[in-house]
C-alpha positions in Angstrom: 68.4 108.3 -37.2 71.1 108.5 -34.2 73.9 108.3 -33.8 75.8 105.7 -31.5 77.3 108.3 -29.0 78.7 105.6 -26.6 82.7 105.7 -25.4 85.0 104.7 -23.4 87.1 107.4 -23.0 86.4 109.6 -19.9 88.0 112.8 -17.9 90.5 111.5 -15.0 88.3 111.0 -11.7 89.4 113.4 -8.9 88.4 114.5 -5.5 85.7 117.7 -5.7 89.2 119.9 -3.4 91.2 119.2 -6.4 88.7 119.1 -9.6 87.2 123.0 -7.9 91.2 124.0 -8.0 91.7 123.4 -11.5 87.9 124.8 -12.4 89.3 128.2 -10.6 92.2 128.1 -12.7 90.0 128.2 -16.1 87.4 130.6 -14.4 90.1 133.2 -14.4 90.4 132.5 -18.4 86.9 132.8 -18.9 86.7 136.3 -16.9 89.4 137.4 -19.0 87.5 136.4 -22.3 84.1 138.3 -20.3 86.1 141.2 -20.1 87.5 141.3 -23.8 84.0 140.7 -25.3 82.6 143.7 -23.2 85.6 145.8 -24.6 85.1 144.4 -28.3 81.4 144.9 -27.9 82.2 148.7 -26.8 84.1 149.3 -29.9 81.5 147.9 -32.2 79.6 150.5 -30.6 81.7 153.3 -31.4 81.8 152.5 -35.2 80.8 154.8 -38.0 78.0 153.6 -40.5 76.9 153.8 -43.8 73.7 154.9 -45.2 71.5 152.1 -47.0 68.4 153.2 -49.5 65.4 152.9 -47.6 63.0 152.6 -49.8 64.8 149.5 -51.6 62.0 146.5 -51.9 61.1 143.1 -50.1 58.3 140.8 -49.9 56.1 140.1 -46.6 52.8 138.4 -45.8 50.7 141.0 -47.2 53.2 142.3 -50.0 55.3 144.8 -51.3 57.3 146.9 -48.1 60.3 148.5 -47.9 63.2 148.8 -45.6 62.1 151.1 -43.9 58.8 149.7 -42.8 60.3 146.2 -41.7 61.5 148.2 -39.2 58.0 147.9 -37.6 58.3 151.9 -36.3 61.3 150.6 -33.9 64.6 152.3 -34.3 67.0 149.4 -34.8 67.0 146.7 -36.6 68.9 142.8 -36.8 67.9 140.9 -40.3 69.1 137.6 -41.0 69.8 136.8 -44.8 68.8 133.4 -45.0 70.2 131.3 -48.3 67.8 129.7 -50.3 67.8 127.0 -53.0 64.8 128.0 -55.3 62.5 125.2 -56.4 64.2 122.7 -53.9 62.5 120.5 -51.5 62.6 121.1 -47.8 65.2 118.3 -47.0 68.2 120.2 -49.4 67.5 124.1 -48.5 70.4 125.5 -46.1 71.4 123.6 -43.1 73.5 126.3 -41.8 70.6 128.6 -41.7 68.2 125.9 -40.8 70.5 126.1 -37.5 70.9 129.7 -37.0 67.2 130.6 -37.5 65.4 127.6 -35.6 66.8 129.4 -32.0 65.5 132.5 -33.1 61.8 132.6 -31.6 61.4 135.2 -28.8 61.8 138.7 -29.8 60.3 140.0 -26.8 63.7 141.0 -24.9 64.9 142.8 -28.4 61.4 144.8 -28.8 61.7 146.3 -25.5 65.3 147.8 -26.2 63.9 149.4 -29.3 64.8 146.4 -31.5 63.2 144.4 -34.3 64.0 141.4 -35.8 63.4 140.1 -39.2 64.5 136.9 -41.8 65.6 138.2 -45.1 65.2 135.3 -47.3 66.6 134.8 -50.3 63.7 133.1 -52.6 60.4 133.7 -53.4 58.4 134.6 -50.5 55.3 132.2 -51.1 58.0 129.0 -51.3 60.4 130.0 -48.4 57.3 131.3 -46.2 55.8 127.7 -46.7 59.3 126.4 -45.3 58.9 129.2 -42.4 55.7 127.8 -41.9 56.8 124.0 -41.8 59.7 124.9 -39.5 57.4 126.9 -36.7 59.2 129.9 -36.7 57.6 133.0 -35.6 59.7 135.6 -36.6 58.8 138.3 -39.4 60.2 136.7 -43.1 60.6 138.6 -45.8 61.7 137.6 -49.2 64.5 140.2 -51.5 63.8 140.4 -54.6 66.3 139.5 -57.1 66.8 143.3 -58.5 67.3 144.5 -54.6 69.7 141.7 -53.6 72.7 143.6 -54.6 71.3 146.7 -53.3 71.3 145.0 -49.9 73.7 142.5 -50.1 76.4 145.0 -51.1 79.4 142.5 -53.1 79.1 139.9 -49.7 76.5 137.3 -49.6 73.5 135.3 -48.0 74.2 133.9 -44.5 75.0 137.4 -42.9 73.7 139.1 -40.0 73.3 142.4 -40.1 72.3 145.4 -37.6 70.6 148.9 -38.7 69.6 151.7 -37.8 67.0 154.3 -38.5 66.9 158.1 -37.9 63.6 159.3 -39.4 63.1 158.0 -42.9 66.9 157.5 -43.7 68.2 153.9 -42.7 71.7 153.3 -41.7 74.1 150.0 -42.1 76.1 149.9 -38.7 77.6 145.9 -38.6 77.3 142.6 -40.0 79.2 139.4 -39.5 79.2 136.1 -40.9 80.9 132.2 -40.4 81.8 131.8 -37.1 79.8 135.0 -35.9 76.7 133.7 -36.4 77.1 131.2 -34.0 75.9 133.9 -31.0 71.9 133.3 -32.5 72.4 129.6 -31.3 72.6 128.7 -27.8 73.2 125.3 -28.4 76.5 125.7 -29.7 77.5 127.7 -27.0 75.7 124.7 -24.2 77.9 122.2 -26.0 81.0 124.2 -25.5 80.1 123.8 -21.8 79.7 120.0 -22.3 82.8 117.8 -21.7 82.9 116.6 -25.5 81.9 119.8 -26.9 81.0 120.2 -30.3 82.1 116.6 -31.3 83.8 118.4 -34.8 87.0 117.1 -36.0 88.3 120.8 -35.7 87.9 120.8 -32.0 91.0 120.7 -29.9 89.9 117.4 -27.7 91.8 114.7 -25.5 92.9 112.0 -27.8 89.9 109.3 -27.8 87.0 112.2 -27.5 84.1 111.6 -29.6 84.2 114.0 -32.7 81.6 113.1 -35.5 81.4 116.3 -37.1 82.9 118.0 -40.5 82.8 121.7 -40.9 80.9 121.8 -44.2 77.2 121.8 -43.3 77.4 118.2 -42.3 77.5 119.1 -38.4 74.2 120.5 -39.0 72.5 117.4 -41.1 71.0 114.5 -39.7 69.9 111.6 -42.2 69.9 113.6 -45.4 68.0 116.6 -43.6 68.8 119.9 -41.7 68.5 118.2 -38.4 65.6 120.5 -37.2 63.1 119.1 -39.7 63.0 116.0 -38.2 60.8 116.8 -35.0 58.5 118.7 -37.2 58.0 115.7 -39.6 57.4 114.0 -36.6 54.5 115.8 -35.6 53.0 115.7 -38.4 54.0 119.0 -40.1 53.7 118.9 -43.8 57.2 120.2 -46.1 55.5 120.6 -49.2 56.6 123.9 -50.0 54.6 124.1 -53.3 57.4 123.3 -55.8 57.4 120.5 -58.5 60.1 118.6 -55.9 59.0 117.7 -52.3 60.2 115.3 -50.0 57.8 114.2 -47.8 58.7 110.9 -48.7 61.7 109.5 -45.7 63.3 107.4 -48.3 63.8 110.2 -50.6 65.5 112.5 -47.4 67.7 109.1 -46.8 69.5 108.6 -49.8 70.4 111.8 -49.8 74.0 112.3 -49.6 
């Protein structure tokens, strides 16, 4: 299930006087990129929004809600449209998403800054809340119906991270990102960037001889036919079965997976 991560090929050895000089040189880079993230972060604050229907449906633990109420009576709110492959075991729903939600656990932090946090998932919410349950997540999950996905989803698609906000009983759209903007709900991305082989994706710009393993195409976030998450659940003893004619509790199933 591991990969062999061994290799030769190492940084050049200096003394701590000269490795400190060129580490001062890069922090000056790294203020710099502090600096424009404050100032892009500023601007996303200053743009307009656009009103959404609050009363449009989803699906929680106890039913029918709206909008509006996954709001949980906090003024702001960040929802996560996870993908979902209807009737398809554990080991082939989205490993992107798989990634992005398994950081996602404490909300504490957000709910004292007005903030909630929700998963809008993209299947039925008795099958996806089954994988919610399998994975450990916490977080509030919600499924969209299929007659309010374009309501929401608005001509882009699932795998976006949106903000709102509310003013009474009218909600408000006021960002969303997606790709490569996701990447700020996983810290571990952001730990490897710190590491000297980084990512390990073939995309990376890396010494010649540095380890890269990883595509770009979901397979960076796949280990042995899995999203690479699942594997420490199945390990203790979590069951996937998420109700559906196909499960794949069975490891030589998940294996010969491409």
């Amino acid at each position: 299930m591991n990969q062999n991560y061994k290799t030769s090929v190492l940084p050049t050895v200096v003394d701590r006087t000269t490795w400190q000089a060129k580490l001062d040189e890069l922090r000056i880079r790294e203020k710099a990129h502090t600096r424009e993230g404050d100032a892009i972060a500023a601007a996303r604050r200053r743009l307009p929004m656009v009103e959404v229907d609050s009363t449009i449906p989803l699906i929680g633990p106890d039913g029918p809600v709206t909008l509006l109420e996954t709001f949980e009576g906090r003024h702001q709110l960040v929802a996560y449209y996870h993908m979902w492959h209807t009737g398809r075991p554990a080991a082939e729903q989205c490993e992107g998403c798989t990634f992005s939600t398994t950081h996602i656990n404490e909300l504490s932090y957000l709910n004292s800054r007005d903030v909630s946090y929700a998963t809008f998932c993209q299947g039925p919410y008795e099958e996806s809340s089954r994988y919610r349950d399998f994975m450990g997540w916490t977080v509030p999950w919600y499924s969209v119906p299929q007659d309010a996905v374009d309501r929401l989803i608005a001509d882009r698609h699932f795998g976006i991270l949106v903000s709102y906000l509310r003013d009474g009983d009218k909600v408000y759209e006021t960002y969303w990102t997606t790709g490569r903007g996701n990447e700020l709900m996983a810290p571990s991305y952001g730990l490897l960037d710190l590491t000297v082989y980084g990512r390990q994706e073939f995309w990376e710009d890396s010494p010649e001889g540095w380890p890269q393993h990883w595509g770009s195409k979901g397979g960076q976030f796949r280990l042995d036919g899995r999203p690479t998450a699942q594997w420490s659940r199945l390990e203790a003893g979590h069951s996937d079965d998420l109700g559906t004619r196909a499960t794949a509790t069975d490891r030589h199933y998940c294996q010969d997976k491409p």
